[in-house]
C-alpha positions in Angstrom: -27.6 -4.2 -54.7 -26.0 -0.8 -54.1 -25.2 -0.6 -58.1 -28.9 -1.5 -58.6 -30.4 1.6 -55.9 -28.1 3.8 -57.4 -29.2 3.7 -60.8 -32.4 3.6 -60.4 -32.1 6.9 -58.8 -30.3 8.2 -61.3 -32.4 6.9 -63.6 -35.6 9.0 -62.0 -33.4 11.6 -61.0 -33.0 11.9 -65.1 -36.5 11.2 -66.3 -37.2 14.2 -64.1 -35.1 16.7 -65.5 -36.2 16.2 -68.9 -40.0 15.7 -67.4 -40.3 19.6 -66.3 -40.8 20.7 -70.1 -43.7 17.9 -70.3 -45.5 17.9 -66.9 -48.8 18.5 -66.9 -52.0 18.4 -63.8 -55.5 17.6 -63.8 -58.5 16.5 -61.7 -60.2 12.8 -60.8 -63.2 12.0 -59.9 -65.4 9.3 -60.2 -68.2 7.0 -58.8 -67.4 3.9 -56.7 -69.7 0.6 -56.7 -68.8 -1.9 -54.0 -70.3 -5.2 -53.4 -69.3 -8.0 -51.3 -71.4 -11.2 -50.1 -70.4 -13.4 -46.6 -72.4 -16.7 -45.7 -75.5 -15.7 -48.3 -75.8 -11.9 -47.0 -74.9 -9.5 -49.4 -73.6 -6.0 -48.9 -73.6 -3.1 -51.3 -71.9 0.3 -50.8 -71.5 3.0 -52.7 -69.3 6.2 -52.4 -67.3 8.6 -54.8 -63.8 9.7 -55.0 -62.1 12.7 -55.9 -58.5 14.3 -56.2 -55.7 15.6 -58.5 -52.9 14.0 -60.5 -49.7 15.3 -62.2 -48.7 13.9 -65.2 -44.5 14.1 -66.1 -43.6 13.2 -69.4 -40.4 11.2 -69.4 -40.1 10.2 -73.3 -42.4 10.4 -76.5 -44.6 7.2 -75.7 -43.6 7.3 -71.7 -45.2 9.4 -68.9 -44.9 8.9 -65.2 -48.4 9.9 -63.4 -48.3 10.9 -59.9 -52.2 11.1 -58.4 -53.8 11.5 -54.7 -57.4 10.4 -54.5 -59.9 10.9 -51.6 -62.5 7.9 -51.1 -66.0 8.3 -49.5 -68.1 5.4 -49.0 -71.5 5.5 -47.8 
């Protein structure tokens, strides 16, 4: 179990050195549509969410993308 932790740090600890050429940040936002129904009453609720999200490339075709999102619901 150690030998498993232990790479798997190195592992990251790698795909983040070579990630600091390729990393790359941006903004989310969006529109959320919620419905849910209990014992024939239905309830709909609507809200929107918003935040950022930094994108590290780790290899050509693989990217690791790291995002924090604020939800509002009405």
């Amino acid at each position: 179990m150690k030998k498993i932790i232990l790479s798997s740090i190195a592992f990251l600890a790698f795909g983040f050195a070579n990630a600091q050429d390729g990393a790359s940040f941006g903004v989310k936002g969006g529109l959320d549509l919620v419905s849910a129904s209990s014992e024939g009453q239905s309830n709909y609720c609507i809200g929107f969410f918003v935040g950022g999200f930094v994108e590290f490339g780790i290899a050509d075709k693989f990217s690791l993308r790291r995002s924090r999102l604020i939800t509002i619901r009405f």
